[in-house]
C-alpha positions as CSV (number, residue, x, y, z in Angstrom):
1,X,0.0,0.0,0.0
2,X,1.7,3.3,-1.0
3,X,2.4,5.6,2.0
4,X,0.9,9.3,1.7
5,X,3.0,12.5,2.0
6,X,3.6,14.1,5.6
7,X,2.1,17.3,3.0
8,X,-0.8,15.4,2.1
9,X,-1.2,15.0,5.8
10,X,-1.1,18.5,6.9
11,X,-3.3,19.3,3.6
12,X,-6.3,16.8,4.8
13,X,-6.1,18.2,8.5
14,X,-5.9,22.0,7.1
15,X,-8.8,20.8,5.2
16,X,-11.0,19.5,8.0
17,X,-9.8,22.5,10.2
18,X,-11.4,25.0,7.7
19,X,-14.1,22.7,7.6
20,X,-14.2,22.8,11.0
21,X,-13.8,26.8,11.6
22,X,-16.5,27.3,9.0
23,X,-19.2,25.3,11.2
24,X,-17.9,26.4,14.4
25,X,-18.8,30.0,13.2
26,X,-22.3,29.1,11.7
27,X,-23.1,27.2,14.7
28,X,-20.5,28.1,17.7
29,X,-18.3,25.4,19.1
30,X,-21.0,23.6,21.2
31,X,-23.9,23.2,19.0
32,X,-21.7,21.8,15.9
33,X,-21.9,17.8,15.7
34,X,-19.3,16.0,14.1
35,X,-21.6,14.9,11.6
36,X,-21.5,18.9,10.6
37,X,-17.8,18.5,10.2
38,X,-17.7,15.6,7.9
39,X,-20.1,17.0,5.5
40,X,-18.8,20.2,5.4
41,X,-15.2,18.9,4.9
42,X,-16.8,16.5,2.5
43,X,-14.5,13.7,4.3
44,X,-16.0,10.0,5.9
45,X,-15.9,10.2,10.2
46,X,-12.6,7.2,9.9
47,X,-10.9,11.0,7.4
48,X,-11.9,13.5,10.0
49,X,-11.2,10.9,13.2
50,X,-7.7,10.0,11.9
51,X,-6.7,13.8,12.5
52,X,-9.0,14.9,15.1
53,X,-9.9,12.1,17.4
54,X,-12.6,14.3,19.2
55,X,-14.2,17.8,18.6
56,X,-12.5,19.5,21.5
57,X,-9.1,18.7,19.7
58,X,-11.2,20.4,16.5
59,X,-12.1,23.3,18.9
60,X,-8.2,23.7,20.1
61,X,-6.8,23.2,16.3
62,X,-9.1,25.9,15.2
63,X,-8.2,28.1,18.9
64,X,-4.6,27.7,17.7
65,X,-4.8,29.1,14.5
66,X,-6.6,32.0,14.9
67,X,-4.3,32.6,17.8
68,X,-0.9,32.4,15.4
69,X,-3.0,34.4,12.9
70,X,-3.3,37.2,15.6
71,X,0.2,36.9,16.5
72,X,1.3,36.9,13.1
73,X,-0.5,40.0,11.6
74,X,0.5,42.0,14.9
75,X,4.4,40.4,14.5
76,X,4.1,42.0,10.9
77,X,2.7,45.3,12.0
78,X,5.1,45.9,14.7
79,X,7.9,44.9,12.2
80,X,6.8,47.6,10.3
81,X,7.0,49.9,12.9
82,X,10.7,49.4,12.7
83,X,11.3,51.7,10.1
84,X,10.9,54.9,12.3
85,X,6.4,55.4,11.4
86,X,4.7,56.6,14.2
87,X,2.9,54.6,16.2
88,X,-1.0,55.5,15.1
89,X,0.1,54.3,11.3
90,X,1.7,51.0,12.6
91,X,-2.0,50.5,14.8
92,X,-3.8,51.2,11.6
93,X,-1.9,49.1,9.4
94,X,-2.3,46.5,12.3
95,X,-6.5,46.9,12.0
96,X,-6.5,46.7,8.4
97,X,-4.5,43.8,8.2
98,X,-7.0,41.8,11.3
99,X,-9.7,43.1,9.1
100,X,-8.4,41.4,6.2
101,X,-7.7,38.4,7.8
102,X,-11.1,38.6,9.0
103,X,-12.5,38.8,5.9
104,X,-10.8,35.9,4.5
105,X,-11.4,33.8,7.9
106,X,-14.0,35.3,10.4
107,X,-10.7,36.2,12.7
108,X,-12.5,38.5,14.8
109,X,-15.6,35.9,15.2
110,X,-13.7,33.0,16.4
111,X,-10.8,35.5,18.8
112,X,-14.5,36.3,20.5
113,X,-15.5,32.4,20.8
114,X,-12.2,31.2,21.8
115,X,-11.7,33.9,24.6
116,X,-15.3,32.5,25.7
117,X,-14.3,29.2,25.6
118,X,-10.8,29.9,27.6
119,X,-12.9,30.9,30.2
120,X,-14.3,26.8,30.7
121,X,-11.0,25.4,29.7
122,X,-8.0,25.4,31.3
123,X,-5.9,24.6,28.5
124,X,-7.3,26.9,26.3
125,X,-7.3,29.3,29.0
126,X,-3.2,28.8,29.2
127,X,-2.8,28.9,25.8
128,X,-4.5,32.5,24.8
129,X,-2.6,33.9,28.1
130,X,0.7,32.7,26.7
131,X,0.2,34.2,23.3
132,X,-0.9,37.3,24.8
133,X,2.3,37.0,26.7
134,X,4.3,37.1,23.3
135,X,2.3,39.6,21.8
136,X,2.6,41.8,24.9
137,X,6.2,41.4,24.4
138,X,6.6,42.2,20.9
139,X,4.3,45.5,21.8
140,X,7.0,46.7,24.2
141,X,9.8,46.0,21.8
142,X,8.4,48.8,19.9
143,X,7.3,51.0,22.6
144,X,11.3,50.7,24.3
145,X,12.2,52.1,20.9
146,X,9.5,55.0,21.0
147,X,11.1,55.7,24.5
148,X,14.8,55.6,23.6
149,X,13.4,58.8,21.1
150,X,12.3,60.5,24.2
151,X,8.6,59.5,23.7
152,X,6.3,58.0,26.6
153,X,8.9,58.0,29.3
154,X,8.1,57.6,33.1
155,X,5.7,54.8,32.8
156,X,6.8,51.2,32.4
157,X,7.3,49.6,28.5
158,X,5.6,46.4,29.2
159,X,2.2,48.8,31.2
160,X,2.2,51.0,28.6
161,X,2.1,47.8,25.9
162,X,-0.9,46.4,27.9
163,X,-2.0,49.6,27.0
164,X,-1.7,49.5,23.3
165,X,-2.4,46.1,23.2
166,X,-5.9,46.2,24.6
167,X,-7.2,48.2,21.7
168,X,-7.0,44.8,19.7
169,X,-9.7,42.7,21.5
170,X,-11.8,46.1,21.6
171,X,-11.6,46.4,18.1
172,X,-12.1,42.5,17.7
173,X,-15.3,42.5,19.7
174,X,-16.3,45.4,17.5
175,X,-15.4,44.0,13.8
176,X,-17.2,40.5,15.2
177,X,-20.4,42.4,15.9
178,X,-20.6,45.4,13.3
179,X,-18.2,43.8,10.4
180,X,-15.5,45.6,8.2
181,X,-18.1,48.8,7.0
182,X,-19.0,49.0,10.7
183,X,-15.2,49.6,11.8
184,X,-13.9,51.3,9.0
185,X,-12.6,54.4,10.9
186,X,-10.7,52.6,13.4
187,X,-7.9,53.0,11.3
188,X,-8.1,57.1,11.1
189,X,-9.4,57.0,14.4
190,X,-5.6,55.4,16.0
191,X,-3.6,57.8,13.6
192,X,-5.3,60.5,14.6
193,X,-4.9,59.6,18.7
194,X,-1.2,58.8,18.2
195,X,0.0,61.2,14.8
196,X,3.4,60.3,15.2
């Protein structure tokens, strides 16, 4: 029997995990059945079982994806910030790039059911506070660099990234309930609090 690629491995489970994201946001993460999975991936219960031997392994698949695609739009943003742009335009870039991403994958939809999840499940629970950890981090990176310029000086790097940071899950919460037309002066809105 011939022996399938570790690529079309991670193809199937990417697969069933967009399968799976795609019911979990039609129907939220309790009320979607397996059964919901198969057919929407298209895939038989031994295809879906083989990769995900239970839903809450589904549920934390999904969890860690939208986490990494958090991270990585705010890891972009912040590396842009490198360059010497002020703060506001490295925020708005930051929002347009989560709106994007939500566009393409309901980010901002599933960031609000995972966070409700985490609070039931420990794991999940440890997982979003460590990447909010790294995030935090990265945040403070670039706010060290606005204070070795002189800027925001007297207050701590890592309170004032809490700071920053927390605008995210505000706007989040607000592109998950009002969608892209409803938040489409966020970006203006942070360049005009922070112009450089």
């Amino acid at each position: 029997m011939p022996r399938v690629s570790q690529q079309y491995k991670d193809d199937q489970r990417a697969e069933i995990l967009a399968a799976a994201r795609r019911c979990f946001v039609r129907n939220g993460f309790h009320r979607t059945s397996m059964q919901d999975v198969f057919a929407e991936a298209g895939k038989s219960a031994g295809a879906v079982y083989r990769y995900f031997p239970k839903k809450e392994d589904m549920i934390v698949g999904v969890a860690d994806q939208n986490l990494h695609d958090v991270a990585e739009v705010l890891h972009t943003a912040l590396a842009r910030g490198e360059d010497g742009r002020g703060t506001g335009q490295v925020m708005a870039e930051l929002i347009e790039a989560v709106t994007e991403r939500h566009r393409d994958r309901q980010l901002a939809v599933m960031a609000l059911m995972v966070w409700s999840e985490a609070l039931r499940d420990a794991a999940l629970a440890e997982r979003l506070k460590a990447a909010t950890v790294v995030m935090s981090e990265d945040v403070a990176a670039l706010v060290r660099e606005r204070q070795r310029a002189g800027a925001w000086t007297g207050t701590s790097a890592e309170a004032l990234a809490q700071v920053i940071l927390s605008i995210l899950p505000g706007f989040l919460f607000n592109l998950a309930l009002l969608g892209p037309d409803g938040v489409a002066g966020f970006p203006d809105a942070v360049r005009t609090l922070w112009p450089s």
